[in-house]
C-alpha positions as CSV (number, residue, x, y, z in Angstrom):
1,X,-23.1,-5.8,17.6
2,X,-19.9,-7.0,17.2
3,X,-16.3,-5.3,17.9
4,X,-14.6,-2.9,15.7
5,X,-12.2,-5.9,14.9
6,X,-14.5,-8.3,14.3
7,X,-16.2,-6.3,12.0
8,X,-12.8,-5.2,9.7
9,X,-11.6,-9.0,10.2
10,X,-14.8,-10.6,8.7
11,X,-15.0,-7.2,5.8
12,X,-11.4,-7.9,4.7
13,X,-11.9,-11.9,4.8
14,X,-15.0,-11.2,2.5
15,X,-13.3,-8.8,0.0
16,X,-10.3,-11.0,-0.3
17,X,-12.3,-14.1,-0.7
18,X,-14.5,-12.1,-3.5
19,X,-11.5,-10.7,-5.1
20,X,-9.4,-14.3,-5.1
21,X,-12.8,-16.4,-6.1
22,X,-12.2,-18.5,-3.3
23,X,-14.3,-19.6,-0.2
24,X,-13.7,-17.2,2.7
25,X,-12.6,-19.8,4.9
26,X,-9.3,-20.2,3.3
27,X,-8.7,-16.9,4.5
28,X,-6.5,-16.9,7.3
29,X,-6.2,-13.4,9.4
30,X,-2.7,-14.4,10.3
31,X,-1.5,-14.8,6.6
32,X,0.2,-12.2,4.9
33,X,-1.1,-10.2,2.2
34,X,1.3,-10.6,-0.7
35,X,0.9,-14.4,0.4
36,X,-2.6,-13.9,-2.0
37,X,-0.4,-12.9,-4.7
38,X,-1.8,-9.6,-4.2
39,X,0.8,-7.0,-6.1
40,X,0.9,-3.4,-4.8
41,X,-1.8,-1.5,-7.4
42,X,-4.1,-4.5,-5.8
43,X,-3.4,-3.3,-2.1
44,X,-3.5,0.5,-2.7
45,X,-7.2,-0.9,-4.1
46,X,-7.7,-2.7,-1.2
47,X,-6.6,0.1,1.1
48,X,-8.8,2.6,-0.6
49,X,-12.2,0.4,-0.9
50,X,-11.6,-0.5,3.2
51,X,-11.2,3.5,3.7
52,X,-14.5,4.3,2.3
53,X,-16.0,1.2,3.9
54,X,-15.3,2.3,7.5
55,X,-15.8,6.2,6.6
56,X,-12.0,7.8,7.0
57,X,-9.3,8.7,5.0
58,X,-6.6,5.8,5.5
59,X,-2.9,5.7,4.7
60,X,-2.3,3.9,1.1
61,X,0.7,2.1,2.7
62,X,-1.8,0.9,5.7
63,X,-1.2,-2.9,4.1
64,X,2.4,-2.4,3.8
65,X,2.3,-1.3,7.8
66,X,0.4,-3.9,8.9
67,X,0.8,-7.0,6.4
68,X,-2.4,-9.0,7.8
69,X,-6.0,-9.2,8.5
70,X,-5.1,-10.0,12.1
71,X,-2.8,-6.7,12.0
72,X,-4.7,-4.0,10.6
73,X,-8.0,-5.5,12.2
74,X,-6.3,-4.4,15.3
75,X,-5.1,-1.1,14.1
76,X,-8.3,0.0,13.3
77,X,-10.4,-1.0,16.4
78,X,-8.1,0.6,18.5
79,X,-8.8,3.2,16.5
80,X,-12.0,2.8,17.2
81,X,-13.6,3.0,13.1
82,X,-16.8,2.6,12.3
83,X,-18.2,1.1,9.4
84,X,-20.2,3.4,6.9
85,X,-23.8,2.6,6.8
């Protein structure tokens, strides 16, 4: 199975890609969120469909924190979150 980060990377990649109508390869991890012309409602939404997807309560700032895939990818592996099954 892949790694905590992995996992969150290729979940957040998907949900943006659904949520933009675009292919998820022009997703980059490294790009920041209000690069996808998300506006704050849209990232609290975000934040709270990626809580119940790996099972924990999260922060509603969490995207403000860490403003990339790549960022809060990390965060939560270290953290050590597993998805919800």
């Amino acid at each position: 199975m892949e790694s905590s980060y992995a996992n969150v990377e290729t979940w957040l990649r998907g949900y943006l890609a659904d949520l933009l109508n675009i292919p998820n390869t022009e997703i980059s991890p490294t790009m920041p969120f209000e690069n996808f012309g998300l506006d704050s409602a849209a990232m609290v939404a975000l934040t709270s469909d990626l809580s119940k997807w790996v099972g924990r309560e999260l922060k509603s700032d969490l995207l403000f924190l860490y403003p990339d895939i790549q960022s809060v990818a990390r965060f939560l592996g270290e953290a050590q979150l597993k998805p919800v099954i």
